[in-house]
Structure formats: structure tokens, C-alpha cells
C-alpha positions in Angstrom: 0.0 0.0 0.0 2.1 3.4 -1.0 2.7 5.5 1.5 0.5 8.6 2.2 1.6 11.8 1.5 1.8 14.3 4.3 0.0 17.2 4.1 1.7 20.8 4.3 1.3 22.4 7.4 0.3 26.3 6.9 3.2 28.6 8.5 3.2 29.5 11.9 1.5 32.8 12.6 3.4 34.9 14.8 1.2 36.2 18.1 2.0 40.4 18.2 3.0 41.3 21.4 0.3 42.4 24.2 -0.8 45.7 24.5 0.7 47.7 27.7 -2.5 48.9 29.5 -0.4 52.0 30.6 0.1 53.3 27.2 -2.0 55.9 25.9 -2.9 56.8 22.5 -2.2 60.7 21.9 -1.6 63.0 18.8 1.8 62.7 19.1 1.8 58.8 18.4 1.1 60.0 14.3 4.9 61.9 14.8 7.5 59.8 13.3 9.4 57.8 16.2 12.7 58.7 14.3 12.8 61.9 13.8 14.6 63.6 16.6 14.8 62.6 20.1 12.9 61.5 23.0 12.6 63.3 26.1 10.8 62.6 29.3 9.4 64.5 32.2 10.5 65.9 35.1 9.6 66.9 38.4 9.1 71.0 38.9 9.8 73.4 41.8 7.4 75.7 42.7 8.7 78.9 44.6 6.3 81.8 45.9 3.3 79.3 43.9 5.5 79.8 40.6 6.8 76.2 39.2 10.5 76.3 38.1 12.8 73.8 36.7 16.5 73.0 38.6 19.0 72.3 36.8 22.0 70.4 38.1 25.8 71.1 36.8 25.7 67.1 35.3 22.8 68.7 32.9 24.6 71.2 31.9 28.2 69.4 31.8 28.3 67.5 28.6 26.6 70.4 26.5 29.8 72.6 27.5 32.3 70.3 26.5 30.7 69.8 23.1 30.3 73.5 22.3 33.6 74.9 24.0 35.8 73.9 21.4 33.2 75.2 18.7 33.7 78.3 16.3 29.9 79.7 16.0 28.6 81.9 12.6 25.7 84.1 12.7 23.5 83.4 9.9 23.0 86.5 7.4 20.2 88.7 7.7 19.1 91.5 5.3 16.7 92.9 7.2 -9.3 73.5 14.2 -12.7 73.9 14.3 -12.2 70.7 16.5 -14.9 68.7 18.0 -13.2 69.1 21.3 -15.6 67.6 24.4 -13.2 64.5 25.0 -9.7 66.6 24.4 -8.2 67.6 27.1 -4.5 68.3 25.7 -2.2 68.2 22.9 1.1 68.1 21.6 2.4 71.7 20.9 5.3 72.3 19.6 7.6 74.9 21.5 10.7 77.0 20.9 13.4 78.6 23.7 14.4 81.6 22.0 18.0 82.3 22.5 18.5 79.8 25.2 22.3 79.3 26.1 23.7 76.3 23.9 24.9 74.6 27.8 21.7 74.4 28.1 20.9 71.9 25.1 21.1 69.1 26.9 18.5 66.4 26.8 17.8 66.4 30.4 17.8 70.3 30.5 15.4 70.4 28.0 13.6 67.6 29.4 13.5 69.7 32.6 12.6 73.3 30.8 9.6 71.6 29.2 8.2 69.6 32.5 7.3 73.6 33.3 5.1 73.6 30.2 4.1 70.0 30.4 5.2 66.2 29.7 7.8 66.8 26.9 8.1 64.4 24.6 10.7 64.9 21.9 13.1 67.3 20.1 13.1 67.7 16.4 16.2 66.7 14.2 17.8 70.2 13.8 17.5 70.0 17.4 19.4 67.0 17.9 21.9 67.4 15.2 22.7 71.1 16.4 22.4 72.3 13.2 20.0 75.3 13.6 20.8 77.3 16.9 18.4 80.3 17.0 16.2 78.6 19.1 15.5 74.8 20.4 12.5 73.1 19.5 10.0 70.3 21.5 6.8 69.3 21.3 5.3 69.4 24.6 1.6 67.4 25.7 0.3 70.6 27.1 -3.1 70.5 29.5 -5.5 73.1 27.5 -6.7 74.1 31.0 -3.4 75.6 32.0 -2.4 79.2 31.3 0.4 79.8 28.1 3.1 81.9 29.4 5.4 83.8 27.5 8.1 83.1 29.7 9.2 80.5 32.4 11.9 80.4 35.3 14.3 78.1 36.3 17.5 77.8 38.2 20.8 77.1 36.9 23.2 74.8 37.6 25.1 78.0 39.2 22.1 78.5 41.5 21.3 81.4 39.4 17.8 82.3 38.3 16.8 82.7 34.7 13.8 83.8 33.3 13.4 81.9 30.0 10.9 83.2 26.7 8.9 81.2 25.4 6.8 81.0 22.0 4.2 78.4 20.2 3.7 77.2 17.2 0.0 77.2 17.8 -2.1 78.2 20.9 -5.7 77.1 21.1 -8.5 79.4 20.8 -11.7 78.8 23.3 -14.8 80.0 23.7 -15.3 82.3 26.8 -19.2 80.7 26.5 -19.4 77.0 26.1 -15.7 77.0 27.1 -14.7 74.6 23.9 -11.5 74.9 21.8 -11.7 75.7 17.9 -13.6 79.0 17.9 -14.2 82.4 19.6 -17.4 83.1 21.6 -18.3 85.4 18.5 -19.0 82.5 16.8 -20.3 80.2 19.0 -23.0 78.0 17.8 -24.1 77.3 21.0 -25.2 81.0 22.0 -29.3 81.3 22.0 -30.5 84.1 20.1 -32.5 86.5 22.2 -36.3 87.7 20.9 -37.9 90.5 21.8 -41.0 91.7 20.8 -41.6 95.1 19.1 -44.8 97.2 18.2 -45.4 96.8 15.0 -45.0 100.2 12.9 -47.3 100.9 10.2 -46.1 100.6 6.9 -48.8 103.2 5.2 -47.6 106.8 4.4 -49.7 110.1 5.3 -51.1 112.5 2.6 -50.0 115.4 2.8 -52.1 118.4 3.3 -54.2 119.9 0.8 -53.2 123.5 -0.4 -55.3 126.3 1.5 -57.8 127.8 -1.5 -58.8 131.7 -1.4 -62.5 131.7 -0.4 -63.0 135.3 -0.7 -65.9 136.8 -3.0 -64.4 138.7 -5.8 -66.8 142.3 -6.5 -69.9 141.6 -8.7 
């Protein structure tokens, strides 16, 4: 009796990894993983109510041993409406205007942007140093909070700097239903108010007839 062929098995299926529970789904997911560099969050200070970040001289360390050896060149100069109910942050990105280049660090930045937020990442000219007018993170900012223009931290000197700060974008809310994505100008949510009015008549007087001379003229 010939021997029965065996049958080909199908190829195992691989089993993908479980979900971590703890991971959350944001924005910033849809932002390349490789492009740039992570950060993470720190602890803040708060002094007089005011939340600050410390820095520590090992933050600021490795920074000054990569620029001190550097010869730096001024660049040249000539002269959404979201359904919003459920959001309750986002990923902004932010810039440090003319922040010192010891200051570049990972862990400095990570500690300047746990002011603002939970930082998340630089961008590539941020990690490659190539651009330094200004560095760059995206930060998951709380739409609650305030968006100051400047925050305060201490250096690794014990100094205390105040720090400017600008956005790429700033949400716009609605002082009346107290969403983001519009002004309260525009909200569709307002109720119009009616109130009712005498109605004026439409029809136009005559005007007087001319006075006629009724006086008898002389037979």
C-alpha cells in the first residue's frame, strides 16, 4: 500500500505582542518615532506658587564640552474647528528663543519643558545642532493651564533665569461654552435673544391739501 503523503502544514502565525494597558494613544503617536529625540518628564519646583525647573551642573556638563571647542557663525540677515468635548491636551510644539547652547542638553530640555508640560521629543535640527536660533519640542500641554510667555528656572550655578517662550500654535476657546476651535463670536451654541416690538405701520400720510382763497371777488 504506497505511503501517504503528508500534508503541508500552513506557516506558523506569529502572536503580536500584548498591549501595555499604561500606554495611551495621543496626537503625538502620528509623529515619526525617528525623527529627533525623545525626552521625558521631570519633576518641577514651585517657589512663591511659581513652578520652576533645577537644573544640576551634570545637565549642563556634557553640553559645554561639546560647544567649548566650537567656532559659531551668525546666519546673514538683510533685514481647528475641532470637536473638542473629550480633548483635554495636545502636543504643541515649542521653541526657547536664544536659550544658552549649555543648556541643550536632553535632560535640560527635558527639565525646561516639564514647566510647560510632559515633553516628549526634540526635532532633528534639534538633535543634530544644526540650527541654533532657538530649540524646539513638542510638549503634551493640559489646554486648562495658562500659556506663558516666559518660564523660570534655576541654573546649575544657582542662578535664576527667566526663559521666553513661543508656540507654534495656541488654542483658541470659547469664553461661553468653554470649547476649543472657535471664539465666543462664533459660537454655535449661544441662544438668540427675541424681543417683541410694536409693529410700525407701513402706510404713508397724505400730505395736506393746499389752502384755497375763499374770498368773493366784487360783482
Amino acid at each position: 500500500m504506497p505511503a501517504k503523503a503528508e500534508e503541508a502544514l500552513p506557516p506558523p502565525v506569529s502572536t503580536p505582542p500584548p498591549l501595555n494597558p499604561t500606554t495611551q494613544s495621543t496626537y503625538a503617536a502620528m509623529v515619526d518615532p525617528d525623527h529627533g529625540c525623545t525626552l521625558r518628564f521631570f519633576s518641577t519646583t514651585q517657589i512663591n506658587g511659581t513652578k520652576i525647573a533645577k537644573l544640576e551642573p551634570e545637565d549642563v556638563n556634557p553640553e559645554i564640552e561639546y560647544w567649548k571647542t566650537s567656532v559659531l557663525c551668525a546666519p546673514w540677515n538683510p533685514e481647528l474647528d475641532v470637536h473638542t468635548e473629550t480633548i483635554v491636551s495636545l502636543p504643541i510644539w515649542v521653541k526657547f528663543p536664544r536659550l544658552e547652547l549649555k543648556y541643550w542638553g536632553l535632560d535640560c530640555l527635558s527639565k525646561l519643558g516639564s514647566v510647560l508640560g510632559v515633553p516628549m521629543k526634540i526635532d532633528q535640527r534639534t538633535k543634530d545642532k544644526t540650527y541654533l536660533q532657538y530649540p524646539h519640542l513638542l510638549i503634551d500641554i493640559h489646554l486648562n493651564k495658562e500659556f506663558p510667555d516666559y518660564i523660570e528656572f534655576l541654573n546649575d550655578q544657582g542662578v535664576f533665569i527667566r526663559q521666553a517662550v513661543t508656540y507654534e500654535w495656541r488654542p483658541t476657546k470659547c469664553d461661553h461654552c468653554l470649547m476649543y476651535g472657535h471664539l465666543s463670536d462664533q459660537c454655535r451654541k449661544k441662544k438668540t435673544r427675541q424681543e417683541w416690538r410694536p409693529k410700525q405701520s407701513s402706510a404713508i400720510s397724505a400730505p395736506p391739501a393746499p389752502l384755497r382763497d375763499v374770498r368773493r371777488r366784487p360783482a
